[in-house]
Wavefront OBJ file of the C-alpha trace (Angstrom):
o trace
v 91.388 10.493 3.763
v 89.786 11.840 0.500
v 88.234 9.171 -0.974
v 89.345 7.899 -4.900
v 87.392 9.619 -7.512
v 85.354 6.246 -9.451
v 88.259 5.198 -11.361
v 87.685 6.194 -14.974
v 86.825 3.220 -17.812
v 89.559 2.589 -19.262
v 90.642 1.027 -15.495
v 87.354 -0.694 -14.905
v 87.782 -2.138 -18.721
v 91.357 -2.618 -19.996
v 93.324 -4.997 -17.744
v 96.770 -3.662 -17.012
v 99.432 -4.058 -14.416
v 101.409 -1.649 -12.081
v 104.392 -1.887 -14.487
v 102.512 -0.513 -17.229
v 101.568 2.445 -19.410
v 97.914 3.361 -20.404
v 98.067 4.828 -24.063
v 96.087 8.062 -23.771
v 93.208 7.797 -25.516
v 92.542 8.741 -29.548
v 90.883 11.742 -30.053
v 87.172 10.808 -31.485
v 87.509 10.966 -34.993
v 85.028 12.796 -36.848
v 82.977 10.523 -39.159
v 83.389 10.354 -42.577
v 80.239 11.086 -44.442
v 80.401 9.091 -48.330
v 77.374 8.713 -49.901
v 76.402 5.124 -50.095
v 76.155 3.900 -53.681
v 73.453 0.793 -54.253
v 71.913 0.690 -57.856
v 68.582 0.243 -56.699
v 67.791 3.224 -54.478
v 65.108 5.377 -55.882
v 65.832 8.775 -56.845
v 65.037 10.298 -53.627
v 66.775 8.805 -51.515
v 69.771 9.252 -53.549
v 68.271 13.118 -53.479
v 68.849 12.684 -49.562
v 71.807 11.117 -49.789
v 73.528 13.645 -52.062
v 72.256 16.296 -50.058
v 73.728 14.940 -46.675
v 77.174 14.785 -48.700
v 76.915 18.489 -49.677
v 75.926 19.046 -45.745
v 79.168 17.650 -44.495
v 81.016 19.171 -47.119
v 79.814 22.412 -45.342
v 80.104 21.077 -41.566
v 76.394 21.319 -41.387
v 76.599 17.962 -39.803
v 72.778 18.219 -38.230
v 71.121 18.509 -41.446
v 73.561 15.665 -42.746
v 72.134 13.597 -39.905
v 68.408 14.319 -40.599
v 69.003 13.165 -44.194
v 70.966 10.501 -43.095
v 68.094 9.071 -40.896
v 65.510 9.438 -43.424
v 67.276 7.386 -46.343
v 67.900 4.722 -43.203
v 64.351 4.073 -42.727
v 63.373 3.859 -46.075
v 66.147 2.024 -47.591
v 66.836 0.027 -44.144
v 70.791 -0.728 -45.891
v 73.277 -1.435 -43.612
v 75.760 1.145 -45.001
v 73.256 4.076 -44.339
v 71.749 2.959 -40.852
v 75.458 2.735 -39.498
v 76.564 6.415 -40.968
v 73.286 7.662 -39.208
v 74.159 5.634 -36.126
v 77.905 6.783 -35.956
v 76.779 10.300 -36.762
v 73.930 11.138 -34.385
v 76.891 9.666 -31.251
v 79.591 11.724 -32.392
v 77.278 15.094 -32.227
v 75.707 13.145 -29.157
v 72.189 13.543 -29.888
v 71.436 9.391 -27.711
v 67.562 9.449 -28.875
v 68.849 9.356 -32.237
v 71.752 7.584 -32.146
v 69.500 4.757 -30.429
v 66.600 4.732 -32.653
v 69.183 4.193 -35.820
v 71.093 1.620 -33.301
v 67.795 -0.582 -32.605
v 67.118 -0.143 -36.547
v 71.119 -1.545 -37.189
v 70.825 -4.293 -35.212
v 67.384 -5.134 -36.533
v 68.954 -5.978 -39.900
v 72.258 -7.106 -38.805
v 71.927 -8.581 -35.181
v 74.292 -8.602 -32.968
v 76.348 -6.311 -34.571
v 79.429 -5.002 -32.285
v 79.106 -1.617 -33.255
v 75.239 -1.812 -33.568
v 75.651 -3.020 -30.130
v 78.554 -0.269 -29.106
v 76.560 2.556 -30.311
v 73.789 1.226 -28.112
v 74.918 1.061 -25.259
v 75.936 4.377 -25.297
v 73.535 6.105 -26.174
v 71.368 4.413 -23.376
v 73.678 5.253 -20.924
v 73.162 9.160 -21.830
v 69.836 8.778 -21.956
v 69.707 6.942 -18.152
v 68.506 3.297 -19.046
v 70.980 1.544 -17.102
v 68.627 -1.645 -17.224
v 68.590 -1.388 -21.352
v 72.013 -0.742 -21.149
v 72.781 -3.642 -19.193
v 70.640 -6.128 -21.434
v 72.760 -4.969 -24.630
v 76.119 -5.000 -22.525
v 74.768 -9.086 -21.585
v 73.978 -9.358 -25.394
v 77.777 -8.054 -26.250
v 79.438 -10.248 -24.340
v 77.465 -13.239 -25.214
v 77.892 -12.195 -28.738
v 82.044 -10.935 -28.733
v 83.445 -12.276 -25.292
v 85.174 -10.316 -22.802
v 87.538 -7.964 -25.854
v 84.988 -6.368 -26.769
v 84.714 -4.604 -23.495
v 87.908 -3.410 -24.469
v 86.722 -1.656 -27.580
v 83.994 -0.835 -26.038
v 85.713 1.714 -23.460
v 87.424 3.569 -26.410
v 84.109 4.778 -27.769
v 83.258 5.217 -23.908
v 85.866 7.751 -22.741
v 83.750 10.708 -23.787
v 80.971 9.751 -20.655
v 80.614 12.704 -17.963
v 80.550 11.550 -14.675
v 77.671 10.508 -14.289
v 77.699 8.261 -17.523
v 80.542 6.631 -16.064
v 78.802 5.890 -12.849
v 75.561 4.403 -14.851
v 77.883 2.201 -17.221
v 79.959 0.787 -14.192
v 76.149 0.193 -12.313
v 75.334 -1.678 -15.837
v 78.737 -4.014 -15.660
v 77.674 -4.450 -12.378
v 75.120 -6.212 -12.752
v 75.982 -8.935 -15.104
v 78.805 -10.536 -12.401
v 76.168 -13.419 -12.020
v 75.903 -14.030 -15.598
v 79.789 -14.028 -16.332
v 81.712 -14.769 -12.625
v 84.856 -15.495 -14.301
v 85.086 -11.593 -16.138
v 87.280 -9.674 -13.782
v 86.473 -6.307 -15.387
v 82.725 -6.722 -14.161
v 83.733 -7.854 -10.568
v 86.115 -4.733 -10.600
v 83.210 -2.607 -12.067
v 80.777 -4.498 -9.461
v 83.184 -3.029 -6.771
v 83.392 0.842 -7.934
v 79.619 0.582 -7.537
v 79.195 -0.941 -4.448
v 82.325 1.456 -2.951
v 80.205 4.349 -4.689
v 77.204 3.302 -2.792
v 78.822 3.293 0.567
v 78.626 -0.594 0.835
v 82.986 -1.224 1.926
v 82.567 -4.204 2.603
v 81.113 -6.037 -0.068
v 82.757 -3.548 -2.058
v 86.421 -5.110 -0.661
v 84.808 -8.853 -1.510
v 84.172 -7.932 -5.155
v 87.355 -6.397 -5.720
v 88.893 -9.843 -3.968
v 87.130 -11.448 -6.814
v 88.754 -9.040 -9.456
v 92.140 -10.078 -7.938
v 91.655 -13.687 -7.944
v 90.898 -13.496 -11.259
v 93.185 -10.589 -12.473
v 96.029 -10.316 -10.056
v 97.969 -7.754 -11.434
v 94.926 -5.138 -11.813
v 96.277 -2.209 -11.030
v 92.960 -0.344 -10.206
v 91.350 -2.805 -8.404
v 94.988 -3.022 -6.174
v 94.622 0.666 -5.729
v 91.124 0.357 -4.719
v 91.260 -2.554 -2.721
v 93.516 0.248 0.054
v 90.693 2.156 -0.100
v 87.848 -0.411 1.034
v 90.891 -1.744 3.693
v 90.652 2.359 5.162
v 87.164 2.802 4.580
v 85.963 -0.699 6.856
v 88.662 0.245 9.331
v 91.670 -1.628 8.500
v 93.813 1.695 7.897
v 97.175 -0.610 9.109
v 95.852 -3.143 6.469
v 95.629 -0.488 4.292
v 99.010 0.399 4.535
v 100.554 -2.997 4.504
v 98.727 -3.780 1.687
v 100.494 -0.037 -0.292
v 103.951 -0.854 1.098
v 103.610 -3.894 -0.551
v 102.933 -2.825 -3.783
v 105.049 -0.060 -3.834
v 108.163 -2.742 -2.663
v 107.092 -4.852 -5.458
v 106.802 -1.868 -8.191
v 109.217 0.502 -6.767
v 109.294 3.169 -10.370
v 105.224 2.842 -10.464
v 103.766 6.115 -9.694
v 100.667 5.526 -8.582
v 100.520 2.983 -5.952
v 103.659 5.372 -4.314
v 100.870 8.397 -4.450
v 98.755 6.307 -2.840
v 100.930 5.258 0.050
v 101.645 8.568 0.386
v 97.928 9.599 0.558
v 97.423 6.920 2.868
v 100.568 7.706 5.497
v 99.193 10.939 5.881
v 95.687 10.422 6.498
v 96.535 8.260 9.314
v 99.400 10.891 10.740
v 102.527 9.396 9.298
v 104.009 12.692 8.013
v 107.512 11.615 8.050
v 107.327 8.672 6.366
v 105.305 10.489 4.214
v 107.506 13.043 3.706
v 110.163 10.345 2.859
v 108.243 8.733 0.012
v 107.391 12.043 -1.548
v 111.128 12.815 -1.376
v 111.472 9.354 -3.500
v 108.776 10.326 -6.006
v 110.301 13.904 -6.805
v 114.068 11.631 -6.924
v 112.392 9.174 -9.407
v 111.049 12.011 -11.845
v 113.737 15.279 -10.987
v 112.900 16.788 -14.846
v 108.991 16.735 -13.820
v 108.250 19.660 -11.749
v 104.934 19.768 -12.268
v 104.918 16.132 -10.179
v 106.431 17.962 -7.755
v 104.011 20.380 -7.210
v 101.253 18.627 -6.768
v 103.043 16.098 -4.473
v 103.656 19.502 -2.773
v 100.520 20.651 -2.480
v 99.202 17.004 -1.516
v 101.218 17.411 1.693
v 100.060 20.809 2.660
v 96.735 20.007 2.182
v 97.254 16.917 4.744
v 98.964 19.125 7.186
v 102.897 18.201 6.580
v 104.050 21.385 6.525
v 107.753 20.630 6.543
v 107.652 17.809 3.830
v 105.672 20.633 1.882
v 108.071 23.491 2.272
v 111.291 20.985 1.017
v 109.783 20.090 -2.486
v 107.696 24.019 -2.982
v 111.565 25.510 -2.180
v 113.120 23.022 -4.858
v 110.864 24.287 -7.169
v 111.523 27.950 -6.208
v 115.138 27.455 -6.907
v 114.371 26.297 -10.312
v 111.900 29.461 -10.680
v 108.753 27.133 -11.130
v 105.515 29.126 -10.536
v 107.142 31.209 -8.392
v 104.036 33.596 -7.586
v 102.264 30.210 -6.826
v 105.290 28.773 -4.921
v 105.487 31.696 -2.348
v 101.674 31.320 -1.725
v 101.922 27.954 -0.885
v 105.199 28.628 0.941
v 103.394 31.405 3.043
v 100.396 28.932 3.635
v 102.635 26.263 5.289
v 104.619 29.052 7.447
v 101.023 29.851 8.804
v 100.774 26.009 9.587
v 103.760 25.888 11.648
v 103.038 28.997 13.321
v 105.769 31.027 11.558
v 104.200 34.364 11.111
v 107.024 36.330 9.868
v 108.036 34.035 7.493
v 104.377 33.860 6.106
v 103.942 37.659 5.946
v 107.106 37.862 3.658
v 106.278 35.054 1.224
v 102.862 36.588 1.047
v 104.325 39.770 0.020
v 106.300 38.298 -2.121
v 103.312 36.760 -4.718
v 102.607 38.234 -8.357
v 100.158 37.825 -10.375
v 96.193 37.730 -10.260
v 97.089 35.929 -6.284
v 98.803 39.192 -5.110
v 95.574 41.193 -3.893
v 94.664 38.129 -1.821
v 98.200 37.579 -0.549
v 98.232 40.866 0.617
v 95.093 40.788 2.408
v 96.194 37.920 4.239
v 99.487 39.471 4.773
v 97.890 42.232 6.546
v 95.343 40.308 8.345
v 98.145 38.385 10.143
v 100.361 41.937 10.969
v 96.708 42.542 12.697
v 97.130 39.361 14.413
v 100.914 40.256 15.053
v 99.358 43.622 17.175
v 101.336 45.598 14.292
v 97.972 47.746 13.011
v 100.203 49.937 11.904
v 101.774 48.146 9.530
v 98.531 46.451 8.894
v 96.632 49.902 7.722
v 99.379 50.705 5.713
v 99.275 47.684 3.108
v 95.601 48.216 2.897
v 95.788 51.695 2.087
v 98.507 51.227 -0.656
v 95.865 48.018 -1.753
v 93.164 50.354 -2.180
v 95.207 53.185 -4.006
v 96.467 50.760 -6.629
v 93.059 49.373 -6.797
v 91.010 51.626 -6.480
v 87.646 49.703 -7.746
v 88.003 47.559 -4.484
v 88.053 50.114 -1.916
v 85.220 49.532 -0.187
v 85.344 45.983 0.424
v 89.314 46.527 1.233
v 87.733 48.598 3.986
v 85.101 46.270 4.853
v 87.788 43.359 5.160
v 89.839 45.371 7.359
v 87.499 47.017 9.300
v 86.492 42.905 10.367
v 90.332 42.264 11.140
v 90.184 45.202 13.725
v 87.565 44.464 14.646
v 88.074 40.029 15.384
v 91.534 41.153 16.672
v 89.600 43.278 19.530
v 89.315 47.185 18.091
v 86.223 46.524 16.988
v 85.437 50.601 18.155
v 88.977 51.073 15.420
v 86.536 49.186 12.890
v 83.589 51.289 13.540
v 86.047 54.321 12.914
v 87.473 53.127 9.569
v 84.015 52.252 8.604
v 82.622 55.932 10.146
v 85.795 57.991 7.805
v 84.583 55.717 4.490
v 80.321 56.769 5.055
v 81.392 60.256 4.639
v 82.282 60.614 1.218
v 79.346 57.963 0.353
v 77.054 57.844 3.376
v 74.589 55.935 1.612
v 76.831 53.236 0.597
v 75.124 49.844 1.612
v 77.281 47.318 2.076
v 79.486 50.070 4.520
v 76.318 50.907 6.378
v 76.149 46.702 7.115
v 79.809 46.304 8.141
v 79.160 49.162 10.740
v 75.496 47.808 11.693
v 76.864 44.176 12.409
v 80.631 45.330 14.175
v 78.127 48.090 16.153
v 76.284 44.353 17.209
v 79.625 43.046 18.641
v 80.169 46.291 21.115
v 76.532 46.284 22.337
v 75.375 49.470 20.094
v 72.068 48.323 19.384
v 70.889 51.870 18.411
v 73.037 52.302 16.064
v 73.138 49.011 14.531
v 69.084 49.810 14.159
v 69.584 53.168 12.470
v 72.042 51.804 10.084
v 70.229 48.643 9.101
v 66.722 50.923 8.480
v 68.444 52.998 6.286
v 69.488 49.815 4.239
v 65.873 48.913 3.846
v 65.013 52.699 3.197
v 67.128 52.258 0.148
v 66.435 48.866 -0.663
v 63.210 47.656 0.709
v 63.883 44.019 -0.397
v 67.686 43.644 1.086
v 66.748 40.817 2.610
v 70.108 40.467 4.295
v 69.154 43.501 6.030
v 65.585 42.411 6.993
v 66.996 39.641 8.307
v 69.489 40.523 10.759
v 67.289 43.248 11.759
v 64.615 41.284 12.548
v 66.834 38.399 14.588
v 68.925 41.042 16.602
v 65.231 42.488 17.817
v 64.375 38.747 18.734
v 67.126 37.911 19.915
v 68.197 41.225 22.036
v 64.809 42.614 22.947
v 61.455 41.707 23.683
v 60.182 43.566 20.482
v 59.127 40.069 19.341
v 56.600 41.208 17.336
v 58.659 43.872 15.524
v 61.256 41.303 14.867
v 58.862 38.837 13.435
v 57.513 41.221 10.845
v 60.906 41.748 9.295
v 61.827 38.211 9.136
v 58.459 37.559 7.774
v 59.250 39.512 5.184
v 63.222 38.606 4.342
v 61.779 34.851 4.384
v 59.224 36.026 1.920
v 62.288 37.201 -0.310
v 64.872 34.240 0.245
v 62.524 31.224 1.445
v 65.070 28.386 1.044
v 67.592 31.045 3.120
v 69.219 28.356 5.858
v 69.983 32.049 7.850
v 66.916 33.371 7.222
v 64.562 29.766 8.002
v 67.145 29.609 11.457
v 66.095 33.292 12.208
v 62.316 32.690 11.822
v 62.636 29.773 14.058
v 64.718 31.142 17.044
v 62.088 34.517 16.635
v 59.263 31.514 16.845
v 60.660 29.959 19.863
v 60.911 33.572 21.827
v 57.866 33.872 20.958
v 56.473 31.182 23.114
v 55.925 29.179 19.697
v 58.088 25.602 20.064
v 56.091 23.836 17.549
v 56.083 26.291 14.704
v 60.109 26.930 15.337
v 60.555 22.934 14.970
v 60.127 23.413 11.389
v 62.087 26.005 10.387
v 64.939 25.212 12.341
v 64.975 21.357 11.019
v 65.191 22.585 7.600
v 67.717 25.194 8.384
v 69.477 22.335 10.100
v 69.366 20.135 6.721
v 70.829 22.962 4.658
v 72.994 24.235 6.872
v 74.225 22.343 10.196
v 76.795 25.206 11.501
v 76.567 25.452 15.599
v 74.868 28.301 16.012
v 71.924 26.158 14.119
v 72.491 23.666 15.589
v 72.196 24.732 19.478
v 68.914 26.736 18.483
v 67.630 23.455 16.920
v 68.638 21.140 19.894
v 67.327 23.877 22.334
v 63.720 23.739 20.838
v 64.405 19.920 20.516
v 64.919 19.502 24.352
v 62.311 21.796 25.407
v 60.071 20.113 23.414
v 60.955 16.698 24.988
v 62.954 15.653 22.196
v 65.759 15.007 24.319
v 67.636 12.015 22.793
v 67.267 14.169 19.656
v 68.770 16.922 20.607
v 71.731 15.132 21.979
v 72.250 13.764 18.940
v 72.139 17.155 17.064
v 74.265 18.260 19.535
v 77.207 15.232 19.259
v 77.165 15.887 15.711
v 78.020 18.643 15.655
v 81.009 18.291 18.400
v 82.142 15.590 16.263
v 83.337 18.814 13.314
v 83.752 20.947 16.002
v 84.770 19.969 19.680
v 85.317 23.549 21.120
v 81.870 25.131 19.471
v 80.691 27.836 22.302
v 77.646 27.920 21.267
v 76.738 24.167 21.600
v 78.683 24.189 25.201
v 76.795 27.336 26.188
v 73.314 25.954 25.186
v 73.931 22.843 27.025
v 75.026 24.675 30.183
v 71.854 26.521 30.092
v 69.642 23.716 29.790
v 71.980 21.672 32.313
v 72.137 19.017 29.389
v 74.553 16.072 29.366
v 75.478 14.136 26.183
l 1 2 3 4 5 6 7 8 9 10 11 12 13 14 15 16 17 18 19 20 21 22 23 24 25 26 27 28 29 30 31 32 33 34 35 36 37 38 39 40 41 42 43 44 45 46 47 48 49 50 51 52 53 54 55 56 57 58 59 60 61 62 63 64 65 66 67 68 69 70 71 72 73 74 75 76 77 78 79 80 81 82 83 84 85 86 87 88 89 90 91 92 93 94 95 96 97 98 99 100 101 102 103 104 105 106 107 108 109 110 111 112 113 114 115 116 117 118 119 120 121 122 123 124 125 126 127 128 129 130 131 132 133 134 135 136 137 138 139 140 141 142 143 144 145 146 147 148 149 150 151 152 153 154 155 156 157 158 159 160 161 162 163 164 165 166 167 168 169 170 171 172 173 174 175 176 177 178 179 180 181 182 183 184 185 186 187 188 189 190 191 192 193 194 195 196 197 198 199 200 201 202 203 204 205 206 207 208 209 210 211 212 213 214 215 216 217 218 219 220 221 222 223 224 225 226 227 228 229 230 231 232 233 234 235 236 237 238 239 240 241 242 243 244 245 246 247 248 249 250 251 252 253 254 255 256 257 258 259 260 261 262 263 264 265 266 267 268 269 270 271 272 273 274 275 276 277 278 279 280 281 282 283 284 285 286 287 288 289 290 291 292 293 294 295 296 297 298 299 300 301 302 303 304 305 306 307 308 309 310 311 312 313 314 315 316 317 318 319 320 321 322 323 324 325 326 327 328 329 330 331 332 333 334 335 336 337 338 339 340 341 342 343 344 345 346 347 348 349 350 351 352 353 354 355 356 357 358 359 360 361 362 363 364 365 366 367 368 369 370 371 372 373 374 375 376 377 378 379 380 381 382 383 384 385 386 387 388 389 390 391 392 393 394 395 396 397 398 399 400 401 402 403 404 405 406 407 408 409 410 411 412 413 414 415 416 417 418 419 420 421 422 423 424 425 426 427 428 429 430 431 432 433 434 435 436 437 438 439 440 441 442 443 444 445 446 447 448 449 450 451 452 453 454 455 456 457 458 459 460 461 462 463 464 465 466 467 468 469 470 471 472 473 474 475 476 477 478 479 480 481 482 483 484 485 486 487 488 489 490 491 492 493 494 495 496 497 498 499 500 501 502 503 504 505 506 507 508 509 510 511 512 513 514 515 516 517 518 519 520 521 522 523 524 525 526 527 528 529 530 531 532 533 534 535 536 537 538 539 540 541 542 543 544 545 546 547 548 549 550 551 552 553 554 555 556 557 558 559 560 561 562 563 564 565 566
């Protein structure tokens, strides 16, 4: 089950129920700039302050804010230090914003917006543990509202400034136990930092405290999936969803949760509910449509995408997604004509696809035929047009068909690179090592530093023939090119190992591994592992990777060769 985004602020902050409505948030006004009148400024700091008035007059608000800062410091007046403040955060420059914060509150402690102002800028600059002392400071000072107000000056944070402002609230549950919004923020943290379990026990705390907390009911599913309690899980949805029958989001999340543990008709049921509840929303609909083809319910998928058809909703979009969950079921005809039937910028690709599964169909006829007309209407994409069909005759078993396709393109541009590499690697599949040399050598003749080319020259040679050496030299010198290259780092270690050279492959086949653990890597890793001695190790490489990918050849194959057992 894909796992819940971190809940934004406004859920970790403002206490609301399943019944309810969040407001969406106020834009962020931009500040007003007056200049501050006080009869005993000297005349140049009124200088600066008329001069940062004529500034925002003109939207130069940067200069306004240098100005700004200067008359703060001198004149150290309330009025000026919190224009400065409130200025430097809305054009979010935080080193300013907190120097003319820690400058408010050092005339007017314990200010709220002093305080506010604060605590965001430290959070964009990354002091979580500052942060946190001011957030300690703002409760002490204002009590558990001003978190409230605090989250509407908040809802501009990336990502990652929501992440360090939840780890800041999360740290002050010792301090305050009876605040609910820093258990629930206490919880997001702990969920974030793959700790369920304690995670579920501070979001039992949010509950006891705040039993109608939407978010922390939502999230408090997720922790029941994620330690293993999917059934729990569930209970715990139905539940809600019995007790708040018109609230959206609970429903979504039963939903999410019946079908990542299998429960497509039911599933299929509650989405039928949702769309019944909202009929004048389509674009609900769509995404509850799309949120059950992703999961694999194809026919709960194809009832709410053909609603929206009827009603002419997206219907370029709608046949995509229609063709996609034909192709799930294993309706091929029915795929190829929805495919066929998409508009819009999606119609090369649904083309493509259309003809890739006539290939699959055995009808190459067909097949050839919507290429061709692809490449005559666009013309700019004929070569890779007959690159990607030259690999669907070729993965469909004509792979000599895909060599001819390729052959008829090289005349008219027989220098054409990325041609020469389609033929060089299908010319790989049907044994013709000669020719897949001659083509990949002229690539480097043209482009010394195709390190693509290098590359797969120099791995077929290790791999194929005992012209180790040879082979060595050009990945030497693609590595050279590309050095962080997982392809590249797995071909200088397999070259290694034929070499007679365990040791040295470890290395670059661990840290082709890291960056990339597909099987091929992974069965050239474990094989150096075992032979090695590494045994346990390899195993271990080796279960991973049956865990993605139970049928992987080249993991069985390795294993048979070694006479390995998991």
């Amino acid at each position: 089950m894909t796992r819940y985004a971190i809940l934004p602020l406004c859920g970790a902050l403002l206490i609301h129920g399943c019944a309810s409505q969040t407001p969406a948030p106020e834009p962020t006004p931009e500040p007003t700039v007056p200049v501050a009148s006080a009869p005993n400024y000297d005349s140049e700091t009124l200088s600066d302050l008329l001069v940062a008035e004529v500034a925002a007059q003109r939207q130069s608000l940067g200069v306004t804010l240098g100005y700004y800062s200067r008359a703060a410091e001198s004149t150290r007046d309330p009025a000026v230090i919190s224009q400065a403040a409130r200025l430097a955060h809305y054009l979010e420059d935080p080193q300013q914003a907190l120097a003319m914060s820690e400058l408010w509150l050092d005339t007017t402690p314990d200010s709220e917006d002093a305080l506010q102002v604060a605590i965001l800028s430290e959070i964009r600059l990354g002091n979580t543990s500052a942060a946190t002392r001011h957030l300690d400071q703002l409760l002490s000072a204002h009590g558990e509202d001003a978190l409230g107000r605090l989250v509407n000056q908040a809802r501009g944070l990336d990502e990652q400034g929501n992440l360090q402002l939840v780890e800041a609230l999360a740290q002050l549950t010792d301090s305050y136990p009876d605040q609910a919004p820093l258990w629930y923020a206490r919880a997001l943290w702990l969920e974030h930092e793959k700790q369920p379990e304690p995670a579920l026990d501070a979001t039992e705390r949010t509950l006891k405290l705040m039993p109608r907390h939407e978010d922390a009911l939502l999230l408090k599913a997720q922790l029941l999936y994620e330690t293993g309690e999917p059934q729990k899980a569930l209970r715990h949805l139905k539940k809600l969803v019995r007790k708040y029958p018109q609230a959206r989001r609970p429903r979504i999340a039963y939903v999410r949760m019946l079908l990542a543990t299998g429960q497509l008709e039911e599933a299929g049921e509650q989405l039928t509910i949702m769309a019944e509840q909202n009929p004048q929303d389509l674009d609900l609909r769509f995404s509850l449509a799309l949120l059950a083809l992703e999961a694999g319910a194809s026919d709960a998928a194809q009832t709410q995408l053909n609603v929206l058809l009827a009603q002419n909703y997206r219907p370029d979009d709608i046949h995509l997604y229609l063709a996609q969950a034909a192709e799930q079921k294993m309706d091929t005809d029915s795929a190829i004509d929805h495919y066929l039937k998409v508009g819009g910028p999606q119609a090369i690709r649904a083309r493509v696809q259309a003809a890739r599964l006539l290939y699959q169909q055995g009808n190459a006829g067909q097949a050839h035929a919507l290429m061709q007309d692809l490449a005559q209407q666009q013309p700019e994409l004929q070569d890779s047009l007959t690159i990607t069909e030259a690999e669907m005759r070729s993965s469909n078993g004509d792979p000599q068909g895909a060599i001819a396709l390729i052959n008829d393109a090289l005349r008219d541009q027989p220098d054409n690179t990325e041609l020469l590499y389609s033929r060089a690697m299908t010319a790989e599949k049907v044994g013709d090592l000669a020719q897949l040399e001659k083509d990949l050598k002229r690539i480097i003749t043209l482009n010394p530093d195709d390190a693509s080319a290098l590359n797969a020259l120099g791995y077929t040679l290790g791999n194929r023939t005992d012209r180790l050496d040879e082979a060595y030299q050009y990945v030497s010198r693609a590595l050279e090119l590309r050095p962080d290259d997982p392809a590249i780092l797995d071909s200088m270690g397999w070259v290694l190992y034929q070499r007679g050279e365990p040791e040295a492959a470890r290395d670059y086949l661990r840290r082709a591994y890291e960056k990339f653990p597909d099987p091929e890597v992974a069965a050239h890793y474990g094989e150096v592992l075992w032979v090695l001695g590494a045994q346990n190790q390899a195993r271990q490489v080796w279960r991973d990777t049956l865990e993605s990918d139970p049928d992987a050849p080249h993991i069985r194959e390795v294993m048979e060769k070694l006479g390995a057992r998991l």
